[in-house]
C-alpha positions in Angstrom: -140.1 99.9 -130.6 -141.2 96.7 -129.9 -145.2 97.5 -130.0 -146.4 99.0 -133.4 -148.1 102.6 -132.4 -149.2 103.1 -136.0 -152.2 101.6 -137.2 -153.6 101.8 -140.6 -157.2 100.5 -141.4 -158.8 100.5 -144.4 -162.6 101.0 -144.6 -165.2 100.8 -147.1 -168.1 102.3 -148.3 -170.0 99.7 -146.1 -168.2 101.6 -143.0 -167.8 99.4 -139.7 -170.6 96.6 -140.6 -167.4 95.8 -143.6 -164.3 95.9 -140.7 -163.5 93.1 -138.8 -164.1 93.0 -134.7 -160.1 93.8 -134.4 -160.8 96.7 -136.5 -163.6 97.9 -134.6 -162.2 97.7 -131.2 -158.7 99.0 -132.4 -161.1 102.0 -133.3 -162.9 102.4 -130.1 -159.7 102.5 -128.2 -157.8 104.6 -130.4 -157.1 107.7 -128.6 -156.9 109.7 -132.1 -157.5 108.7 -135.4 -156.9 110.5 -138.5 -158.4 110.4 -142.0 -160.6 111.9 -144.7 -163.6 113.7 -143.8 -165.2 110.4 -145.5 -164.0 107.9 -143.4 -164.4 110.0 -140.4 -168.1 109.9 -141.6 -168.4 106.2 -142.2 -166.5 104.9 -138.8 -169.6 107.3 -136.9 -169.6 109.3 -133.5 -166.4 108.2 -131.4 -164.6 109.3 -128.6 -161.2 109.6 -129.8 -159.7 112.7 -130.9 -160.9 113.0 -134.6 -158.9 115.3 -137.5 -159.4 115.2 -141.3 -156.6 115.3 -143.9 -155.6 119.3 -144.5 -154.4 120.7 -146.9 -151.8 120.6 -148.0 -151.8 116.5 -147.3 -147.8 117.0 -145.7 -148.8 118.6 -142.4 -151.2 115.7 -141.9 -148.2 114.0 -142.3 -146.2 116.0 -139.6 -149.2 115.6 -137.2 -148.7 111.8 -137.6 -144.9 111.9 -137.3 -144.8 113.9 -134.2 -147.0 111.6 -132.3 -144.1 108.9 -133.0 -144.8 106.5 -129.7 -148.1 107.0 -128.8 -151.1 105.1 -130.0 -152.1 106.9 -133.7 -154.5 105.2 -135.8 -154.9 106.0 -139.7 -158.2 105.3 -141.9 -157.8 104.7 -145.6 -159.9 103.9 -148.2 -159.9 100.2 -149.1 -156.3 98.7 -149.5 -153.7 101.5 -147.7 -150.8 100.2 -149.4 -152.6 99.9 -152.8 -152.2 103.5 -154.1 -153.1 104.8 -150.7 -151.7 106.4 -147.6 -149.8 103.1 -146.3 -146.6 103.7 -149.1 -146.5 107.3 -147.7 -145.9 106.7 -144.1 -143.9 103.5 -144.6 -141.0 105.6 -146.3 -141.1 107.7 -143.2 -141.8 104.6 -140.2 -139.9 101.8 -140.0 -142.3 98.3 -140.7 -142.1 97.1 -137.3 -143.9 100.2 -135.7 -147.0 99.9 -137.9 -150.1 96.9 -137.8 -151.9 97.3 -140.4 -155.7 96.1 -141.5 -156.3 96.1 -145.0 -159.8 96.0 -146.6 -160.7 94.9 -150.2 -159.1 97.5 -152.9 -161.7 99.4 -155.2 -159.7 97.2 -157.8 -160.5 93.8 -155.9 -164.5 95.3 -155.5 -164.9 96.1 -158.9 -163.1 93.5 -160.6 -165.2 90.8 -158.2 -168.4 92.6 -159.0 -167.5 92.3 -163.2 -166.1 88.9 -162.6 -162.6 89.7 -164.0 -159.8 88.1 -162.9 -157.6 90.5 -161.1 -154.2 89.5 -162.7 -155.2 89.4 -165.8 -156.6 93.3 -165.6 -154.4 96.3 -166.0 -154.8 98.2 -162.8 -154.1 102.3 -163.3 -154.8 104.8 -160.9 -156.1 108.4 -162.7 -156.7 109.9 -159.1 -154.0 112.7 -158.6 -152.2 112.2 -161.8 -152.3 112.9 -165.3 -155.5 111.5 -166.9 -153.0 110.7 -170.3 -150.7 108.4 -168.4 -153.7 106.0 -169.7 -153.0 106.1 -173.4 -150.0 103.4 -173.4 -152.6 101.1 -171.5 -155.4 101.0 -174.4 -154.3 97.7 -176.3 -157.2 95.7 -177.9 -158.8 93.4 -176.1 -157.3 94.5 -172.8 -159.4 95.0 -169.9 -158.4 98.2 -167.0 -159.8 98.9 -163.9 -159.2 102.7 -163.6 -159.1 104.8 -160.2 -160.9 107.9 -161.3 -159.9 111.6 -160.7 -164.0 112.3 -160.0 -166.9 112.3 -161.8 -165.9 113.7 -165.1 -163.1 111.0 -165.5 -165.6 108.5 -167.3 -166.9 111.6 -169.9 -162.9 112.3 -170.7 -161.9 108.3 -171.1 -164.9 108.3 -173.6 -164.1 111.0 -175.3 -160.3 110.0 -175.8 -161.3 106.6 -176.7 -163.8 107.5 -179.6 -161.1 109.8 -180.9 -158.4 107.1 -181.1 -161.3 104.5 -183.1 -162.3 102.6 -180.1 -165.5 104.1 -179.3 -167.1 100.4 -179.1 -165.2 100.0 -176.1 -167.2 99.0 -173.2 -166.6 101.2 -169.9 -168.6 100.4 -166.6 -168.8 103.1 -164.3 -168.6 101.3 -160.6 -170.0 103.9 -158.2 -169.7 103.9 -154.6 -169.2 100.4 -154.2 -170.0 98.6 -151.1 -172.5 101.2 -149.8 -175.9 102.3 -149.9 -175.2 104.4 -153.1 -173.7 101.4 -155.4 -174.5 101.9 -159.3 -173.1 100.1 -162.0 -173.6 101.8 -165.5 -172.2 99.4 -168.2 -172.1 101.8 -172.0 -169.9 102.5 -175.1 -167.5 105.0 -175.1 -169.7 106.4 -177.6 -172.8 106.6 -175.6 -171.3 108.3 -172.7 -169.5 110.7 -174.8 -172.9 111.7 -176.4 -175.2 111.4 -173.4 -172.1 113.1 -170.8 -173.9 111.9 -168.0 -173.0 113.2 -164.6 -171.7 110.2 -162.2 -170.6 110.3 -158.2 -167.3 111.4 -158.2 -166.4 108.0 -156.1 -166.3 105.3 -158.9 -164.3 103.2 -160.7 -163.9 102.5 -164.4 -163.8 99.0 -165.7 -163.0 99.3 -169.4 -162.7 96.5 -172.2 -161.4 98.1 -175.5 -163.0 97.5 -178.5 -160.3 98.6 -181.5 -161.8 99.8 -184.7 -160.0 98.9 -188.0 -157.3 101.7 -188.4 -157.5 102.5 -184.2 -154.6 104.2 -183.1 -152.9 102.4 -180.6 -149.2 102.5 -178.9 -147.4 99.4 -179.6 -145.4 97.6 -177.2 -142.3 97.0 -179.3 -139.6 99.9 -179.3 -139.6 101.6 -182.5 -142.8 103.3 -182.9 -143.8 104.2 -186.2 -142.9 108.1 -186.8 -145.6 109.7 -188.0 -146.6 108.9 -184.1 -144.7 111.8 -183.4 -145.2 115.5 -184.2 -141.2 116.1 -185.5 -139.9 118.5 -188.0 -137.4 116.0 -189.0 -135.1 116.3 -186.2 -136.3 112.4 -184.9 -134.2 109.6 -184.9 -136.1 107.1 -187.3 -137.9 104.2 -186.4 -135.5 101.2 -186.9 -132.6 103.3 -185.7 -134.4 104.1 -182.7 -135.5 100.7 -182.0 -131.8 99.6 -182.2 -130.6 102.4 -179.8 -133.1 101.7 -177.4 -131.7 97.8 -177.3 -128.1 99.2 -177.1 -129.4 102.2 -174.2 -131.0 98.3 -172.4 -133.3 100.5 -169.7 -134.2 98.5 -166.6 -137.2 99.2 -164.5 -137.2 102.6 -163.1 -133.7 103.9 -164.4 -133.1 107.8 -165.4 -131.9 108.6 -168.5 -130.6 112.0 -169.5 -131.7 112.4 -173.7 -129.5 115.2 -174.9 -130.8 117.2 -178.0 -133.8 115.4 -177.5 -135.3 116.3 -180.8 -138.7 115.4 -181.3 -138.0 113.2 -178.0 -139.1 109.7 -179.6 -135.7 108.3 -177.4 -136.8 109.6 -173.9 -140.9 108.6 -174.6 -139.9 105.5 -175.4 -137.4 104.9 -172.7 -140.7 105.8 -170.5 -142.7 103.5 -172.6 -140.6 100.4 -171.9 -141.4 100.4 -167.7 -144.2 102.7 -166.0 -141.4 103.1 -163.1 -138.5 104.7 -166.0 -138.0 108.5 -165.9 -136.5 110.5 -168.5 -134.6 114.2 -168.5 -135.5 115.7 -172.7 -132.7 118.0 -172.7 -133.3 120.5 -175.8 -131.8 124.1 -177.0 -135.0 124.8 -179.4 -138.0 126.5 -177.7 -140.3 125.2 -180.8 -138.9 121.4 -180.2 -139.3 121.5 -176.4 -143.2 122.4 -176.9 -143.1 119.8 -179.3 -141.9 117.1 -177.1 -144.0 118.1 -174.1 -146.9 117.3 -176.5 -145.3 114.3 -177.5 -145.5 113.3 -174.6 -148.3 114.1 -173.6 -150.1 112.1 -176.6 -148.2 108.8 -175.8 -149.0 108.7 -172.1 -145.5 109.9 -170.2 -146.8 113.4 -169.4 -144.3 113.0 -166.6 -141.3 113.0 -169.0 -139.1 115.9 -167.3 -138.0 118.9 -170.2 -135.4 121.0 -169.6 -134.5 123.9 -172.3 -131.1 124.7 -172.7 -128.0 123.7 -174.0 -125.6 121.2 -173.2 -123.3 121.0 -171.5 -124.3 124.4 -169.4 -128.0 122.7 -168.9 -126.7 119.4 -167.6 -125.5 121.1 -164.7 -127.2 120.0 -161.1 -129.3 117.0 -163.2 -130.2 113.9 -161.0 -127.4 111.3 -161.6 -128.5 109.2 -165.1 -128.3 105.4 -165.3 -128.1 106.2 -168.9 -127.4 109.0 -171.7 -128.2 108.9 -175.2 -126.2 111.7 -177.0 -128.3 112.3 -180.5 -128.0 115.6 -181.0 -125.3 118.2 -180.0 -122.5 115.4 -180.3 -120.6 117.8 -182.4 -119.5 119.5 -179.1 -116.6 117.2 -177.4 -117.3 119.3 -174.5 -121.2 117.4 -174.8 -119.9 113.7 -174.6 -117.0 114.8 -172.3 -119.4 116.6 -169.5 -121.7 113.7 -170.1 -119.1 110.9 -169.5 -118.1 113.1 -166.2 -122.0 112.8 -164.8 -122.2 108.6 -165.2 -122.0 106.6 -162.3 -120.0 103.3 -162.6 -122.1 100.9 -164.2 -123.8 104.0 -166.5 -124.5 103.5 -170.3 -122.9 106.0 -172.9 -125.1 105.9 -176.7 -124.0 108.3 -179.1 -125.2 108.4 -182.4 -123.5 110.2 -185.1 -124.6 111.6 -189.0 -122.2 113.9 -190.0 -118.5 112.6 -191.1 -116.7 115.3 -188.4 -118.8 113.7 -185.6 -118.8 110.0 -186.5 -114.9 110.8 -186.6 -114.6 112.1 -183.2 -116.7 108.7 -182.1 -114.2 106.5 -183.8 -111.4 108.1 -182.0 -113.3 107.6 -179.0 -113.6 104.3 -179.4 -110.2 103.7 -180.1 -108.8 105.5 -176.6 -111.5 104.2 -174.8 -113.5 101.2 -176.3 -116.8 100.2 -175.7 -118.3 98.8 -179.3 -118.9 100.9 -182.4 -121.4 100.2 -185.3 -122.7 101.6 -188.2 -126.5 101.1 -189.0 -127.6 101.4 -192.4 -131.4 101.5 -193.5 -132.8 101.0 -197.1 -136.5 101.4 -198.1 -138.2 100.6 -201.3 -139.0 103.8 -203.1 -141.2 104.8 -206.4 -138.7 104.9 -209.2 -141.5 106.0 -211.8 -144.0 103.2 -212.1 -141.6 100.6 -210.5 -139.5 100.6 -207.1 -135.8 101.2 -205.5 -134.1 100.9 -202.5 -133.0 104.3 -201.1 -130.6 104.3 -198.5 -130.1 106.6 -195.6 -127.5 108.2 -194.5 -125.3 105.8 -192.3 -125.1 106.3 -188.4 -122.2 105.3 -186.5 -123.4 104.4 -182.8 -121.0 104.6 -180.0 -121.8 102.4 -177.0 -119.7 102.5 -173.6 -120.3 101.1 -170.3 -118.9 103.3 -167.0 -116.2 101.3 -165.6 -115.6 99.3 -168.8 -113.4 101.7 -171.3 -109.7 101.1 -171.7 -107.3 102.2 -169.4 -103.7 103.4 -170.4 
């Protein structure tokens, strides 16, 4: 179609005085427009056909699909294809059929109206998704501009932060911005968690985090510290982890598949390296599954994926991994066998190995199919009475492989 029959504008809170005169007469002629019950509100009387978003959100969706041809017009708040409506119907109409008017983001409004520089913020959006996604984001001396859930959003931020020894951090609660009903509240953590003041559930949080001595904050290197982890033991230890996560090399939104997951420090921090990563914890033990879904849950990848079960049975009708680490259950050839079967060319194998029987098997592995093989040792200083020795872990041979890369006979 040469002429776009899709148009997405975004509004604010100042309603039509804020849209440009395009905007406005792309309105009036509209013969329907859809949005929320909101922007119907703000755009005023009009004689176009009129429906609000239902519920559920997909046959809105339909409505707008089946009208493919004919002039449709789509309000969103702000920005559509900044956490809005615009990514949505762009996966499902091809670029050329839609114009599209932006207005300023809630993140451009409130970061102009705290005179923050936009790039230099961490943007997050809280609306529609899990509220401890946040937790990676809380690094001293960072500033966030949060999209907000609703009203209680600010009283649950606060309350997190004061737990984790930042309660000095500054939040500013933006409400209603651009309208008659703008407030800007700027108070510690700790004074909102004790006051737990109501606000309008339209508002932004700008946040700039204050970290307490002893605060307890995610690092950005791999290799978390792991007492960071609720584990029984069954974890793969920091500065073997870090290692295997350099040999596993995620990219930006890969899948990996983390078989006898443990504790699930590998597939957490596979999620921690890139917002976009995902993650399949596959794990046999009903006690260490709840344990990683709390894992991650406390280190902000709530969306980390969990299956119980055992492989290989459990690793049947996965999505395709770009990547498997193999940390527990290796002892099965039928494990590393099922899981070589599901890579795509170009996947990464990592296996590590403790026991002598498995570490064996990896060896001959390597020899019929190559890839590299290494064995990492780690030695810590130890109390030996009133003076210090170096106690040595048990070795782990790590088997690495790349799809498309073994030896052939």
């Amino acid at each position: 179609m040469s002429t776009p029959w899709l148009t997405l504008i975004g509004i604010g809170e100042n309603g039509r005085d804020g849209l440009s005169a395009q905007a406005n007469r792309l309105i009036d002629q509209a013969p329907f427009v859809i949005g929320g019950e909101r922007h119907l509100a703000l755009i005023g009387k009009t004689d176009s056909e009129t429906m609000a978003w239902p519920q559920p959100f997909e046959q809105g969706i339909e409505k707008v699909l089946a009208r493919r041809g004919q002039p449709t017009l789509v309000l969103a708040s702000g920005d559509p294809f900044f956490y809005g409506v615009g990514a949505t119907l762009a996966k499902l109409v091809p670029a050329e059929e839609i114009q599209t008017l932006p207005a300023p983001s809630a993140f451009s409004l409130t970061a102009a109206k705290l005179g923050w520089s936009l790039q230099d913020c961490t943007l997050i959006s809280l609306h529609g998704r899990s509220f401890e996604r946040i937790a990676p984001h809380l690094q001293p001396h960072a500033k966030l501009i949060a999209l907000t859930w609703d009203g209680t959003t600010a009283n649950k931020l606060a309350s997190h932060l004061v737990a984790n020894g930042m309660g000095e951090s500054i939040i500013t609660i933006c409400e209603a911005l651009g309208g008659k009903r703008e407030r800007l509240l700027r108070k510690t953590a700790q004074a909102i968690q004790e006051t737990h003041e109501n606000f309008d559930p339209l508002n932004t949080l700008g946040i700039e985090i204050v970290a307490s001595r002893g605060a307890t904050v995610i690092p950005l290197a791999s290799g978390l510290e792991d007492d960071l982890f609720e584990h029984d033991n069954q974890i793969t230890k920091r500065e073997i982890r870090a290692i295997t996560l350099s040999s596993l090399a995620p990219l930006q939104g890969q899948l990996l598949w983390d078989i006898g997951a443990g504790s699930g420090s590998i597939s957490i921090e596979w999620m921690l390296r890139h917002p976009s990563n995902r993650a399949i914890a596959i794990e046999p033990r009903a006690d260490r599954a709840a344990r990683i879904s709390r894992n991650a849950l406390s280190l902000g990848v709530p969306e980390l994926n969990l299956v119980e079960g055992s492989a290989p049975d459990a690793l049947q009708g996965l999505p395709i991994p770009d990547a498997i680490f193999i940390g527990g259950g290796g002892t099965d050839p039928d494990v590393i066998e099922a899981a070589w079967q599901a890579l795509p060319e170009g996947g990464r194998l990592v296996a590590n190995a403790v026991t002598i029987e498995t570490q064996a098997d990896l060896m001959r592995r390597h020899i019929a199919m190559g890839g590299t093989l290494s064995k990492i040792e780690v030695s810590r200083a130890d109390p030996v009475g009133p003076f210090h020795g170096w106690r040595t872990s048990m070795p782990v041979i790590q088997w690495v492989i790349v799809k498309g890369a073994e030896k052939h006979p």
